[in-house]
mmCIF entry with sequence, helices, sheets and N, C-alpha, C, O atoms, coordinates in Angstrom:
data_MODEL
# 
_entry.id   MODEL 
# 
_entity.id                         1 
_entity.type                       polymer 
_entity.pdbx_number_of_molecules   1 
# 
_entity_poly.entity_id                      1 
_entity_poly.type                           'polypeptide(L)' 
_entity_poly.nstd_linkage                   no 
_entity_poly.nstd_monomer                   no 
_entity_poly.pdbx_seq_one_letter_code       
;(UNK)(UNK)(UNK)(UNK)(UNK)(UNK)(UNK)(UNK)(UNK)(UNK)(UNK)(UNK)(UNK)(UNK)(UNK)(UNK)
(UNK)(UNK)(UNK)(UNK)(UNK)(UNK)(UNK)(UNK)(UNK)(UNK)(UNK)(UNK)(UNK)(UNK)(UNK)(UNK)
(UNK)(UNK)(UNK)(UNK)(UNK)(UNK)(UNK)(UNK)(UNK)(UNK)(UNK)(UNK)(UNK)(UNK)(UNK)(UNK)
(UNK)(UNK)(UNK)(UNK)
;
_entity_poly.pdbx_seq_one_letter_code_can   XXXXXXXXXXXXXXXXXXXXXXXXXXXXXXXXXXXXXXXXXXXXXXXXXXXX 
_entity_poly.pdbx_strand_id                 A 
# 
loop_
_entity_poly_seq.entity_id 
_entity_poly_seq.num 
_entity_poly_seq.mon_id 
_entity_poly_seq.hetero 
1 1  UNK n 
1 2  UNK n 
1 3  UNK n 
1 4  UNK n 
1 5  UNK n 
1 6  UNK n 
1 7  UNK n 
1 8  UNK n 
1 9  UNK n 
1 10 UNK n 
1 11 UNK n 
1 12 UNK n 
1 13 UNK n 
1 14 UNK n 
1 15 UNK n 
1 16 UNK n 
1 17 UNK n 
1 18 UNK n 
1 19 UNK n 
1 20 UNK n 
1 21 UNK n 
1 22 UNK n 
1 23 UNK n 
1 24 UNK n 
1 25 UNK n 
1 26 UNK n 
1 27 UNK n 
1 28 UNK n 
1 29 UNK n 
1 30 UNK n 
1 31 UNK n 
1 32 UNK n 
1 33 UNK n 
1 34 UNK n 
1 35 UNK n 
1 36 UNK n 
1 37 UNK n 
1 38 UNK n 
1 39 UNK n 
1 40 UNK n 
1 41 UNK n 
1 42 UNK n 
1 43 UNK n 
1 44 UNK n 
1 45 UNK n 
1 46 UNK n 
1 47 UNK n 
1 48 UNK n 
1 49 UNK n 
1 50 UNK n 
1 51 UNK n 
1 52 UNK n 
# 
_struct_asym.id          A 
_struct_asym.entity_id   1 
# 
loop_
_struct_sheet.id 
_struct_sheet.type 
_struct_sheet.number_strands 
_struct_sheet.details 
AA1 ? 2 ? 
AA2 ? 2 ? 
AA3 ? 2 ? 
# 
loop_
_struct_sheet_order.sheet_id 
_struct_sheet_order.range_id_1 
_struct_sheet_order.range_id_2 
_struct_sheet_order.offset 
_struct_sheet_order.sense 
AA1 1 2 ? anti-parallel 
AA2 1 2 ? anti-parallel 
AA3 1 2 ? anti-parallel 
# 
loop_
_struct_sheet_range.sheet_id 
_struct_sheet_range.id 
_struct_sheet_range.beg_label_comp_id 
_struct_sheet_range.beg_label_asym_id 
_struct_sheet_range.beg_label_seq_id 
_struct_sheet_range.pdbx_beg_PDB_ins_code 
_struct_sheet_range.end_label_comp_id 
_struct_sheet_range.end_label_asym_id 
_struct_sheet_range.end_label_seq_id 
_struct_sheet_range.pdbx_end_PDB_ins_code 
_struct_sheet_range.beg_auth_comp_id 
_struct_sheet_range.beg_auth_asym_id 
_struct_sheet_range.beg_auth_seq_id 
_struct_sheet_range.end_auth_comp_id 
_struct_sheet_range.end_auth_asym_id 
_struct_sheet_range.end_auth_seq_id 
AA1 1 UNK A 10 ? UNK A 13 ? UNK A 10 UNK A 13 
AA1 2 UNK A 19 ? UNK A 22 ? UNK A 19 UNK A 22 
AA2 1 UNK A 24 ? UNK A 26 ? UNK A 24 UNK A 26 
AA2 2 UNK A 39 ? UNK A 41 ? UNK A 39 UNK A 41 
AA3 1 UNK A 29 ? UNK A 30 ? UNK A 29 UNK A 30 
AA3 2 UNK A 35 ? UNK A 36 ? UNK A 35 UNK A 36 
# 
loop_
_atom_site.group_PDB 
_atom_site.id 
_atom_site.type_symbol 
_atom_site.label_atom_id 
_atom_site.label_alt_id 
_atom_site.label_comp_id 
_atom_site.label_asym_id 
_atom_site.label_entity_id 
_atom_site.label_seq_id 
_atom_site.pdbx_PDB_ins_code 
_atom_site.Cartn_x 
_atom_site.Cartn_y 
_atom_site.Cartn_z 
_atom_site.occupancy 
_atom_site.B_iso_or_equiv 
_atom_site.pdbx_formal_charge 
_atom_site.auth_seq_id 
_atom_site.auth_comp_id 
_atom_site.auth_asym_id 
_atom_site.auth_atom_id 
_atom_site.pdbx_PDB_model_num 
ATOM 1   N N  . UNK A 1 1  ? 0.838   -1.183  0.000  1.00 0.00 ? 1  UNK A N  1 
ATOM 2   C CA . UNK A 1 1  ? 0.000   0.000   0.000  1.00 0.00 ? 1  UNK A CA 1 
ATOM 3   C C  . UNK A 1 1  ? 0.879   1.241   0.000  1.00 0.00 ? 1  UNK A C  1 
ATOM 4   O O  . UNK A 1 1  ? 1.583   1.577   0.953  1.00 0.00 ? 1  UNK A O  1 
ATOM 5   N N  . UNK A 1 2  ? 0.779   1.869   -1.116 1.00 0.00 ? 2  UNK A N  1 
ATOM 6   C CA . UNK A 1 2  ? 1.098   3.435   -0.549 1.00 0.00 ? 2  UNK A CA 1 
ATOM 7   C C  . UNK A 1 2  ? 0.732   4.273   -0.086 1.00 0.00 ? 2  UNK A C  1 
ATOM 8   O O  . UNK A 1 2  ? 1.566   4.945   0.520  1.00 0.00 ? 2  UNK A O  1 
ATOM 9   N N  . UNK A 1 3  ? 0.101   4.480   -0.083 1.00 0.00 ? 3  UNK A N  1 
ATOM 10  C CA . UNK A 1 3  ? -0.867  5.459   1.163  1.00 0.00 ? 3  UNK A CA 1 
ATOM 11  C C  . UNK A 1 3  ? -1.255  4.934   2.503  1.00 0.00 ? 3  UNK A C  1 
ATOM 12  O O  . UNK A 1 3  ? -2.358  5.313   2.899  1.00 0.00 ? 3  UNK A O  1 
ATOM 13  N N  . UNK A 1 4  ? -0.866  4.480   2.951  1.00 0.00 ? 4  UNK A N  1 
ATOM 14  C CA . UNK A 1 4  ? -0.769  3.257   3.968  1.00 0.00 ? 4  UNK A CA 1 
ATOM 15  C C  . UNK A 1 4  ? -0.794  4.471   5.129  1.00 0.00 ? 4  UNK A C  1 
ATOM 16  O O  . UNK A 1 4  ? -0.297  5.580   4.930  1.00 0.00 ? 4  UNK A O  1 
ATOM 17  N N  . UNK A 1 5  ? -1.389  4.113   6.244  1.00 0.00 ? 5  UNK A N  1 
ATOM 18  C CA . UNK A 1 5  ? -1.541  5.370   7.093  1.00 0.00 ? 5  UNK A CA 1 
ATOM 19  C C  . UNK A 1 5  ? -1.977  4.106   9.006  1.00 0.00 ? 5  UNK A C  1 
ATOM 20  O O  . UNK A 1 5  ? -2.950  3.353   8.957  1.00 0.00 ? 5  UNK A O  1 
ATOM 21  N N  . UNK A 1 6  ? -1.327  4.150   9.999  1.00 0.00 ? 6  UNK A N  1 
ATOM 22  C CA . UNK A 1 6  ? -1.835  3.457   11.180 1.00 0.00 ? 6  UNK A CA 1 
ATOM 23  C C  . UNK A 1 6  ? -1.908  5.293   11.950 1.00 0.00 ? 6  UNK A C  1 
ATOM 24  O O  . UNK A 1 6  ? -1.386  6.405   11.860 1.00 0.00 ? 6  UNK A O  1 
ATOM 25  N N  . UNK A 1 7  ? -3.087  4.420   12.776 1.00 0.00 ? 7  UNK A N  1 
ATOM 26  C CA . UNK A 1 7  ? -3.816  4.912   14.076 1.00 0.00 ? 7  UNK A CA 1 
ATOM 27  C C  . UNK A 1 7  ? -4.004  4.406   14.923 1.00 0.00 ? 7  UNK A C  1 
ATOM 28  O O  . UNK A 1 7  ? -4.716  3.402   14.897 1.00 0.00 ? 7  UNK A O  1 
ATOM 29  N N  . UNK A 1 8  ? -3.448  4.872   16.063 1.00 0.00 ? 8  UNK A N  1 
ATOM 30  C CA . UNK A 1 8  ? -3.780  4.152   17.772 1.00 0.00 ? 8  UNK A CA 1 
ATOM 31  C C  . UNK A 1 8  ? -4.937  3.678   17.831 1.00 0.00 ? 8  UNK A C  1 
ATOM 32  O O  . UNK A 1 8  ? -5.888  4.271   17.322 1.00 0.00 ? 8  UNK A O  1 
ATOM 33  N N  . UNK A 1 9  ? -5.093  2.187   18.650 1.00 0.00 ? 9  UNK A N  1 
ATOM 34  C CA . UNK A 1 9  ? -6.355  2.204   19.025 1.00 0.00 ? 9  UNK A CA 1 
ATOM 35  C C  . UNK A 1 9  ? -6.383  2.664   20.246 1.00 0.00 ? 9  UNK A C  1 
ATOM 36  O O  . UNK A 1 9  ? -5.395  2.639   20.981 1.00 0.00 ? 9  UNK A O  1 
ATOM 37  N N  . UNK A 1 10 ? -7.748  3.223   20.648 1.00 0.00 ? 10 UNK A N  1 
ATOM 38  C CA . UNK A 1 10 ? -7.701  4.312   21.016 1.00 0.00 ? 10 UNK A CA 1 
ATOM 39  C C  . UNK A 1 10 ? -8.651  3.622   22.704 1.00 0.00 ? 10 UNK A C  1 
ATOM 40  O O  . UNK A 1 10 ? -9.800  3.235   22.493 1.00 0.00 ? 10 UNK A O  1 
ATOM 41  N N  . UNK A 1 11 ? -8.206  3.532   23.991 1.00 0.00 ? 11 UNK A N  1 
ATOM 42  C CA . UNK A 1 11 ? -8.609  2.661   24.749 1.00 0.00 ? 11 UNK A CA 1 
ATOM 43  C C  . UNK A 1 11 ? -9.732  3.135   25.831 1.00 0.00 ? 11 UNK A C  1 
ATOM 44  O O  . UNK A 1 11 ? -9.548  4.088   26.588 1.00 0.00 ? 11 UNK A O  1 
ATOM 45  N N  . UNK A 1 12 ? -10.989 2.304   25.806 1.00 0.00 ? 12 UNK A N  1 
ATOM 46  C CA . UNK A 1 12 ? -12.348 2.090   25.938 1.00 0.00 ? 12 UNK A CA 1 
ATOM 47  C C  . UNK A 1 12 ? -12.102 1.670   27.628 1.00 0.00 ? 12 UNK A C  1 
ATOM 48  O O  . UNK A 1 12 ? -11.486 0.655   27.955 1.00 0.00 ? 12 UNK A O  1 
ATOM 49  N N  . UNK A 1 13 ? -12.687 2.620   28.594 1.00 0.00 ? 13 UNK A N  1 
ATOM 50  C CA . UNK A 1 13 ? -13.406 2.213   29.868 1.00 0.00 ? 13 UNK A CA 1 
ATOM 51  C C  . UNK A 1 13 ? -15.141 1.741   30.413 1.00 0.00 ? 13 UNK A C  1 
ATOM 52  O O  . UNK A 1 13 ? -15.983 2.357   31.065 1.00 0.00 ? 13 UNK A O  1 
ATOM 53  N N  . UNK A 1 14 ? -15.134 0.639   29.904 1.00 0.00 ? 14 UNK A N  1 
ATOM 54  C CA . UNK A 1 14 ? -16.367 0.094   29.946 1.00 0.00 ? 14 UNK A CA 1 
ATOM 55  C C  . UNK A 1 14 ? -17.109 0.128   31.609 1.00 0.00 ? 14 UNK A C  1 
ATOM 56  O O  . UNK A 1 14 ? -16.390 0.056   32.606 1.00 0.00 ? 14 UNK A O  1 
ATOM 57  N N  . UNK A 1 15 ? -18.015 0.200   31.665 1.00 0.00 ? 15 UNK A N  1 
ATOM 58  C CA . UNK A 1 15 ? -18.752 0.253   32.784 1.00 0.00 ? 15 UNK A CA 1 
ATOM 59  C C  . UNK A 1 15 ? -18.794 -1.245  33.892 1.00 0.00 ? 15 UNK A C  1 
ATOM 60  O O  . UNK A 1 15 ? -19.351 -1.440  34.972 1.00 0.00 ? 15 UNK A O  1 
ATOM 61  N N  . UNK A 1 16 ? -18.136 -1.898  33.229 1.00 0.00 ? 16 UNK A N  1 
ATOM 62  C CA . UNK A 1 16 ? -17.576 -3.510  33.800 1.00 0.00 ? 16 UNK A CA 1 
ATOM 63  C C  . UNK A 1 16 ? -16.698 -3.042  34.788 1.00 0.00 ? 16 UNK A C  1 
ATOM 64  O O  . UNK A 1 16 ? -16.758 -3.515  35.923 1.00 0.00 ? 16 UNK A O  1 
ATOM 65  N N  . UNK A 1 17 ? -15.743 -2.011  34.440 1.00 0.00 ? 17 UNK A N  1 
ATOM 66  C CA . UNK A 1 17 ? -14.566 -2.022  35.080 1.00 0.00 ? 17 UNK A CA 1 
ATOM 67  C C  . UNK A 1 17 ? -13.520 -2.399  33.965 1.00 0.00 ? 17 UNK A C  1 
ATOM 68  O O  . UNK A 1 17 ? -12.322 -2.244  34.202 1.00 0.00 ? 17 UNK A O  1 
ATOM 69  N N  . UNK A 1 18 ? -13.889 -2.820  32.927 1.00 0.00 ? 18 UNK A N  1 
ATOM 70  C CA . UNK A 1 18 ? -12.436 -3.537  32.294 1.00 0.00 ? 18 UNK A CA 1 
ATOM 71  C C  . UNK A 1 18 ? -12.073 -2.066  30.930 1.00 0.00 ? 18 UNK A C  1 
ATOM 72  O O  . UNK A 1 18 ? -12.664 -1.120  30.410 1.00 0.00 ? 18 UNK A O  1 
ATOM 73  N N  . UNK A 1 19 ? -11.197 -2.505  30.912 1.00 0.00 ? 19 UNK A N  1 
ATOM 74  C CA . UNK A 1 19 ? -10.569 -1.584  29.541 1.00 0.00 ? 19 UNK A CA 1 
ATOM 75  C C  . UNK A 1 19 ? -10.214 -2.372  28.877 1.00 0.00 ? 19 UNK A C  1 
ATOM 76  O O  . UNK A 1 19 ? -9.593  -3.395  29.163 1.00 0.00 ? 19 UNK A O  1 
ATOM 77  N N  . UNK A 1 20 ? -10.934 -1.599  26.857 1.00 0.00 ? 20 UNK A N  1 
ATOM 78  C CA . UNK A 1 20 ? -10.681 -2.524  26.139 1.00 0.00 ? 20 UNK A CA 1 
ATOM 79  C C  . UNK A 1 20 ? -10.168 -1.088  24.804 1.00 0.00 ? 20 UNK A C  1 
ATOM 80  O O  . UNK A 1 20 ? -10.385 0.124   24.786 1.00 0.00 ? 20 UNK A O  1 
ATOM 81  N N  . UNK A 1 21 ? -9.547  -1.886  23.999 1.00 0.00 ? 21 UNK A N  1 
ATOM 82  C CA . UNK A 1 21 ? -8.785  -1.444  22.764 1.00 0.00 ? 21 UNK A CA 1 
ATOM 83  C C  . UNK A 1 21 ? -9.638  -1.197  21.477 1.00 0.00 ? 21 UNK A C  1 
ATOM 84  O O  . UNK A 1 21 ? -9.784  -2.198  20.774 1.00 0.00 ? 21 UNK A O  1 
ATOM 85  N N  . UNK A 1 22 ? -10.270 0.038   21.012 1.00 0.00 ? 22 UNK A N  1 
ATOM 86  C CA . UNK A 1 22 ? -10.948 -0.022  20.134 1.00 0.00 ? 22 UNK A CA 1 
ATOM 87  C C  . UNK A 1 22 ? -10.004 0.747   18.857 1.00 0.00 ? 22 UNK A C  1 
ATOM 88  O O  . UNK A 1 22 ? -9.100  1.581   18.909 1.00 0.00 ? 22 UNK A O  1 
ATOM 89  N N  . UNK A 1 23 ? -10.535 0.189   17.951 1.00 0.00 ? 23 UNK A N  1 
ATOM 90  C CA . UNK A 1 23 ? -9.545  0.888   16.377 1.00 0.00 ? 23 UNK A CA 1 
ATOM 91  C C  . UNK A 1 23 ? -11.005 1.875   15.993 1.00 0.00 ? 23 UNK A C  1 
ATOM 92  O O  . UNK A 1 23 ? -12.092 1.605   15.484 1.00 0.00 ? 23 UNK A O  1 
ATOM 93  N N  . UNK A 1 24 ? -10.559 2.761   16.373 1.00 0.00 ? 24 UNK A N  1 
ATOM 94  C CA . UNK A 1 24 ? -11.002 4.238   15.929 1.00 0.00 ? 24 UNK A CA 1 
ATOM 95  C C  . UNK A 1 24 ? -10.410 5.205   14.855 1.00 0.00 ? 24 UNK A C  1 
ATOM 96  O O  . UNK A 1 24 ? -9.278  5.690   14.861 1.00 0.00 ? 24 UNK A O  1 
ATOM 97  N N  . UNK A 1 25 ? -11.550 5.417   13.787 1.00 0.00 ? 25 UNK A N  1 
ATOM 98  C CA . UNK A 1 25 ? -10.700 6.237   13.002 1.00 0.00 ? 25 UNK A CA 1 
ATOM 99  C C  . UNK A 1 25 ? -10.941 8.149   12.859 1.00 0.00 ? 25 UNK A C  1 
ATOM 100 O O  . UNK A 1 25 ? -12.067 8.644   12.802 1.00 0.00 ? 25 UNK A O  1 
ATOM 101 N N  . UNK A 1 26 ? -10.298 8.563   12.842 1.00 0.00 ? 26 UNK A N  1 
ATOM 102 C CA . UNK A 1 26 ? -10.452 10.313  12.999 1.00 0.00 ? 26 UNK A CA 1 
ATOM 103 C C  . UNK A 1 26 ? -11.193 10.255  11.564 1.00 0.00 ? 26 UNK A C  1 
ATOM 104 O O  . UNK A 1 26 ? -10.787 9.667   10.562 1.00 0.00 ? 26 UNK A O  1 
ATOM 105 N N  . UNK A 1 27 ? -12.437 11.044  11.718 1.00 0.00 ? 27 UNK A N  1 
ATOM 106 C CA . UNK A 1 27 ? -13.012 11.620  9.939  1.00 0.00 ? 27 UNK A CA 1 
ATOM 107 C C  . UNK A 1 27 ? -13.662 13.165  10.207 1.00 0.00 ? 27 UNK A C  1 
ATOM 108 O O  . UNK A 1 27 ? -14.008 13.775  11.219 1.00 0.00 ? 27 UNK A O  1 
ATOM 109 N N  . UNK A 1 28 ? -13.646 13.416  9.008  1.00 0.00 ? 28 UNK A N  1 
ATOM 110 C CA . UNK A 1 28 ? -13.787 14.829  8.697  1.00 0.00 ? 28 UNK A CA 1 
ATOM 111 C C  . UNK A 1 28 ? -15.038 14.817  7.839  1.00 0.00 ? 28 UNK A C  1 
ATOM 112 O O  . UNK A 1 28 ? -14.906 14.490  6.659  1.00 0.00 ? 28 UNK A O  1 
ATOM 113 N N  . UNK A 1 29 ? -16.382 15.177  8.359  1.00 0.00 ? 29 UNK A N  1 
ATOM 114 C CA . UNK A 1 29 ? -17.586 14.984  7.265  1.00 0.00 ? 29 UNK A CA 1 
ATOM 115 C C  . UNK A 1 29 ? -17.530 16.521  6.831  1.00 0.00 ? 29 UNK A C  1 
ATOM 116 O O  . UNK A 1 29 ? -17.232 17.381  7.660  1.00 0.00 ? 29 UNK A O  1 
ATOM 117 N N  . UNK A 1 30 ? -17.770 16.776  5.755  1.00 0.00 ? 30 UNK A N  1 
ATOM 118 C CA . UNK A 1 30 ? -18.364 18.180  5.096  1.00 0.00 ? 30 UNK A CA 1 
ATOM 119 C C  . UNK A 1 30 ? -19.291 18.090  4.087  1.00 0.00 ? 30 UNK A C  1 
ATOM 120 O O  . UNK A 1 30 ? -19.638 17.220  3.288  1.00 0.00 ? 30 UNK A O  1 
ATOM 121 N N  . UNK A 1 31 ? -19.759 19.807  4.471  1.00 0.00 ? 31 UNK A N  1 
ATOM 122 C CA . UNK A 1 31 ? -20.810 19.647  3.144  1.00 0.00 ? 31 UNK A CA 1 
ATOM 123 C C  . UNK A 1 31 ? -21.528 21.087  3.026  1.00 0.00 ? 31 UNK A C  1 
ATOM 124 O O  . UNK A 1 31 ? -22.197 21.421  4.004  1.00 0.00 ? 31 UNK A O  1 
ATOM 125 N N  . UNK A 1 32 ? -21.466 21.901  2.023  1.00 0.00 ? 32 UNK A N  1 
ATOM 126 C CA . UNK A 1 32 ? -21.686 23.370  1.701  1.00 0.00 ? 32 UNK A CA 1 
ATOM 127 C C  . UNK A 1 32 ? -20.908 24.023  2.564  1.00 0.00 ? 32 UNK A C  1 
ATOM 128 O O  . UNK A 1 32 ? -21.407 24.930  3.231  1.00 0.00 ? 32 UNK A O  1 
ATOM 129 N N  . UNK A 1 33 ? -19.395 23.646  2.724  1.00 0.00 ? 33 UNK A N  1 
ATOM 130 C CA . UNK A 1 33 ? -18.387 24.394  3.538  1.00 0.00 ? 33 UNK A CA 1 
ATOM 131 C C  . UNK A 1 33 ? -18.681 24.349  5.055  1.00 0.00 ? 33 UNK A C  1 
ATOM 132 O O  . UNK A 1 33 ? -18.057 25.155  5.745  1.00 0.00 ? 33 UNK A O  1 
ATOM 133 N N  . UNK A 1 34 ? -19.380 23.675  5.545  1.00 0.00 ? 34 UNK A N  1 
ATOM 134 C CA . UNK A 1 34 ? -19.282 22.968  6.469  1.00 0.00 ? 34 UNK A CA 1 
ATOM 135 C C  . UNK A 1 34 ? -18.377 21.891  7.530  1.00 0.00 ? 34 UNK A C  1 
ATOM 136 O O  . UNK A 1 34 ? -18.053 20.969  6.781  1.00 0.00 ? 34 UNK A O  1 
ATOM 137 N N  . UNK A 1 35 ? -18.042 21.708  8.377  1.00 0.00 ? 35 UNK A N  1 
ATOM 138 C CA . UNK A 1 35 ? -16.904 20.299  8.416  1.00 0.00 ? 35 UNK A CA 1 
ATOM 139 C C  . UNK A 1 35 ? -17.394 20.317  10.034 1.00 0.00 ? 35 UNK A C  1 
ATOM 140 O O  . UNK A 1 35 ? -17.752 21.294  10.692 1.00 0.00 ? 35 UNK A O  1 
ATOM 141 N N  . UNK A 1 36 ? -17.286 18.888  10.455 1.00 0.00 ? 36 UNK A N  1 
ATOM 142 C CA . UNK A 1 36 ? -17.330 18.504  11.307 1.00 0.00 ? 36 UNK A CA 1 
ATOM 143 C C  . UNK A 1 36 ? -16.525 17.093  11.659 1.00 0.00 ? 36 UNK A C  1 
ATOM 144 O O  . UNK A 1 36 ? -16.835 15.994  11.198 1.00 0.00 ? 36 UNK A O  1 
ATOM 145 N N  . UNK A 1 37 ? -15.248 17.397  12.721 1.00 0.00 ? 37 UNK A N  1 
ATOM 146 C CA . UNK A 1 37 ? -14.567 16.117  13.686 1.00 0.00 ? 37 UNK A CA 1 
ATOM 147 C C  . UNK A 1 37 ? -15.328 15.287  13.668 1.00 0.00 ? 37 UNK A C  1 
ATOM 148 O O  . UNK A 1 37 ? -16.511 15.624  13.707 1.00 0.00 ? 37 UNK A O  1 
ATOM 149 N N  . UNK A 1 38 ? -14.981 13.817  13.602 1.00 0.00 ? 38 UNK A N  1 
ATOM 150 C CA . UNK A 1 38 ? -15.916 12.830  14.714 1.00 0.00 ? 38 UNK A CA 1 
ATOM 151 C C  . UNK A 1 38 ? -14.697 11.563  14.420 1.00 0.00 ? 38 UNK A C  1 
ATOM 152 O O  . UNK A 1 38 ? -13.668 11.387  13.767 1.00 0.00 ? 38 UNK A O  1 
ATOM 153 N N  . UNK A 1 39 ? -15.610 10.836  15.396 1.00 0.00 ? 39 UNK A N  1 
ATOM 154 C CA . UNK A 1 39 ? -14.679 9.062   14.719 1.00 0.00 ? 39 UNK A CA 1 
ATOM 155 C C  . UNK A 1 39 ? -15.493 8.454   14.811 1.00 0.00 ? 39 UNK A C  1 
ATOM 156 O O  . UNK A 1 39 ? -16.576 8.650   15.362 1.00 0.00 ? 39 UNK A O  1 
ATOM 157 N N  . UNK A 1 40 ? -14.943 7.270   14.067 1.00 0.00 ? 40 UNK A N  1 
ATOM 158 C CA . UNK A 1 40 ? -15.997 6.497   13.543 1.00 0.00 ? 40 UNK A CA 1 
ATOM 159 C C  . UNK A 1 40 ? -14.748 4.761   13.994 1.00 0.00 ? 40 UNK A C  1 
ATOM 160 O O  . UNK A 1 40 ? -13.561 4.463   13.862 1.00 0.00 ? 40 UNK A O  1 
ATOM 161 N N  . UNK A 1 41 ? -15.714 4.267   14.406 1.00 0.00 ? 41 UNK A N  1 
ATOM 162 C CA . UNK A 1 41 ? -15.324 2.617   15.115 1.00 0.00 ? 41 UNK A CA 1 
ATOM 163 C C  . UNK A 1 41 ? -14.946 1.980   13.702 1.00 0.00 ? 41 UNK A C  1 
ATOM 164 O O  . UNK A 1 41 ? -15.784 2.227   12.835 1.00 0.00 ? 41 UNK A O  1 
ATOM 165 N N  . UNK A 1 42 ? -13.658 1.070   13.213 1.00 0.00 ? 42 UNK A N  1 
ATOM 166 C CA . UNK A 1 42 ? -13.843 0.166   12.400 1.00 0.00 ? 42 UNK A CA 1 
ATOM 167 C C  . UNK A 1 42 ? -14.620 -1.302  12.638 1.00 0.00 ? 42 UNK A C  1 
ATOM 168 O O  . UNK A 1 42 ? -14.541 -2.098  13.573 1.00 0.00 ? 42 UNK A O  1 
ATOM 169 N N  . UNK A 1 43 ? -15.375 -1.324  11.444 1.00 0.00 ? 43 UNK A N  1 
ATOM 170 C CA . UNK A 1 43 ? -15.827 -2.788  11.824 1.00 0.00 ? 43 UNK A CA 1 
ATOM 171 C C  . UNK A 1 43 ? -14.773 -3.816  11.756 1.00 0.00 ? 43 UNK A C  1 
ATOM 172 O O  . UNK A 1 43 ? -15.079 -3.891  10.566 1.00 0.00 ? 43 UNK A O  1 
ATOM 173 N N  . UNK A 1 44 ? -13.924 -4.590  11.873 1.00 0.00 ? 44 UNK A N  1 
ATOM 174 C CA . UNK A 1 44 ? -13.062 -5.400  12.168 1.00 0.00 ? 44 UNK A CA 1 
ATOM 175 C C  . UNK A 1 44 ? -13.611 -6.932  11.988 1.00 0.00 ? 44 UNK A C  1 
ATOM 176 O O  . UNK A 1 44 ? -13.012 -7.884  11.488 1.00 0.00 ? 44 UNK A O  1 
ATOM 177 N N  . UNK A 1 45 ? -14.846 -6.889  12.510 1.00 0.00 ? 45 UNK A N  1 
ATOM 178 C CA . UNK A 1 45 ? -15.900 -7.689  12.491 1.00 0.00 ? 45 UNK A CA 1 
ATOM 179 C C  . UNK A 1 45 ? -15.643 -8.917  13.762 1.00 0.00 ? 45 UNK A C  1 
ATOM 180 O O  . UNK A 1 45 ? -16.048 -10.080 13.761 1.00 0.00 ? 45 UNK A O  1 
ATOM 181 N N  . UNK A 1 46 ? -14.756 -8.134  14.906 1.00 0.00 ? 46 UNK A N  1 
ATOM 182 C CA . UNK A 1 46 ? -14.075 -8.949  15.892 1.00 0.00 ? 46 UNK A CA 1 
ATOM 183 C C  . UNK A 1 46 ? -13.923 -8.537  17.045 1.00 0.00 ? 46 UNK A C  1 
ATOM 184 O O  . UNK A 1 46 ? -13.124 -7.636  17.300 1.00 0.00 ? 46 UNK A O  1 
ATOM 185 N N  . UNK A 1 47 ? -14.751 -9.194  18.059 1.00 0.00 ? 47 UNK A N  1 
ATOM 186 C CA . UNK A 1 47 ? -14.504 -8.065  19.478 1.00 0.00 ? 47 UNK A CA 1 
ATOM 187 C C  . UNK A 1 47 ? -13.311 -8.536  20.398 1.00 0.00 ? 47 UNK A C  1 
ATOM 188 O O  . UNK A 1 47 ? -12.982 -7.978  21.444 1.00 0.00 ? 47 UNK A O  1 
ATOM 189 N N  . UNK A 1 48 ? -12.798 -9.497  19.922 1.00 0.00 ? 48 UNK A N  1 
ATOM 190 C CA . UNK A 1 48 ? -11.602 -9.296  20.686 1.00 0.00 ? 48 UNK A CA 1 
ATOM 191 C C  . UNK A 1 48 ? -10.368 -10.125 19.354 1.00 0.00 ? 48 UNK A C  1 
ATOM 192 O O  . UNK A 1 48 ? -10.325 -11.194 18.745 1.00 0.00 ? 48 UNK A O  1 
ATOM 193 N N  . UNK A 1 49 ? -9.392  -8.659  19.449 1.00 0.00 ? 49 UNK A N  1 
ATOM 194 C CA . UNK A 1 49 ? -8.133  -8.774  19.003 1.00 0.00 ? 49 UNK A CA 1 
ATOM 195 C C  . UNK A 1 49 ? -7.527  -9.585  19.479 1.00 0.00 ? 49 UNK A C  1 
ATOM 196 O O  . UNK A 1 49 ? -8.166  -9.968  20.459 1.00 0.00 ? 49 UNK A O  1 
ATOM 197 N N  . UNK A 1 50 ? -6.084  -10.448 19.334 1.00 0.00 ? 50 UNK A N  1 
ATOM 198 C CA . UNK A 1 50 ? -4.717  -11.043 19.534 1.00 0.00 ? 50 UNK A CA 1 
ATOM 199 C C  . UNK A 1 50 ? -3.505  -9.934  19.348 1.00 0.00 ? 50 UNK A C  1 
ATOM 200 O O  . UNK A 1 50 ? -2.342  -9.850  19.743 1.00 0.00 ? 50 UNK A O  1 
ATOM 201 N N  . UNK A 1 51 ? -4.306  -9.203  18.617 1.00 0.00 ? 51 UNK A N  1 
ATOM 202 C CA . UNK A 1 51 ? -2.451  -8.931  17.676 1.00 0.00 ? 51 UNK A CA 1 
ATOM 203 C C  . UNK A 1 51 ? -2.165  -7.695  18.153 1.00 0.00 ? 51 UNK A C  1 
ATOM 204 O O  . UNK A 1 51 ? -3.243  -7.526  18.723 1.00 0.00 ? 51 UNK A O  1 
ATOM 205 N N  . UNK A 1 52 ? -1.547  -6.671  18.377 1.00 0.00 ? 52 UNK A N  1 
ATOM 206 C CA . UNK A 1 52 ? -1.283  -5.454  18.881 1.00 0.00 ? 52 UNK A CA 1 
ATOM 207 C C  . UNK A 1 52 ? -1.888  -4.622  18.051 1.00 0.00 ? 52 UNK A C  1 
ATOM 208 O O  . UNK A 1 52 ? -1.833  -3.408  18.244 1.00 0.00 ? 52 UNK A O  1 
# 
C-alpha cells in the first residue's frame, strides 16, 4: 500500500470495570463548507483482538 496510514487504538473504559482497545478512526464529514470532527469505530468484524 502506498498510502498506507496506522492509528492508535484508542482505549475504551467500559462500565464492567475492564478496559478494552478499540480501532477508531479520525473523519472529517463536510458539506456546503461545512466540516465537522468525529470518529468512527472500524468494523473489524471482531470483538476481541490477539495482535497489537
Amino acid at each position: 500500500m502506498i498510502d498506507a496510514q496506522r492509528f492508535p487504538y484508542k482505549i475504551i473504559d467500559t462500565s464492567l470495570g475492564m478496559v478494552d482497545r478499540m480501532p477508531y478512526l479520525p473523519l472529517t464529514l463536510s458539506l456546503n463548507g461545512q466540516s465537522l470532527n468525529a470518529e468512527g469505530l472500524l468494523d473489524t468484524g471482531a470483538s476481541v483482538n490477539v495482535l497489537p
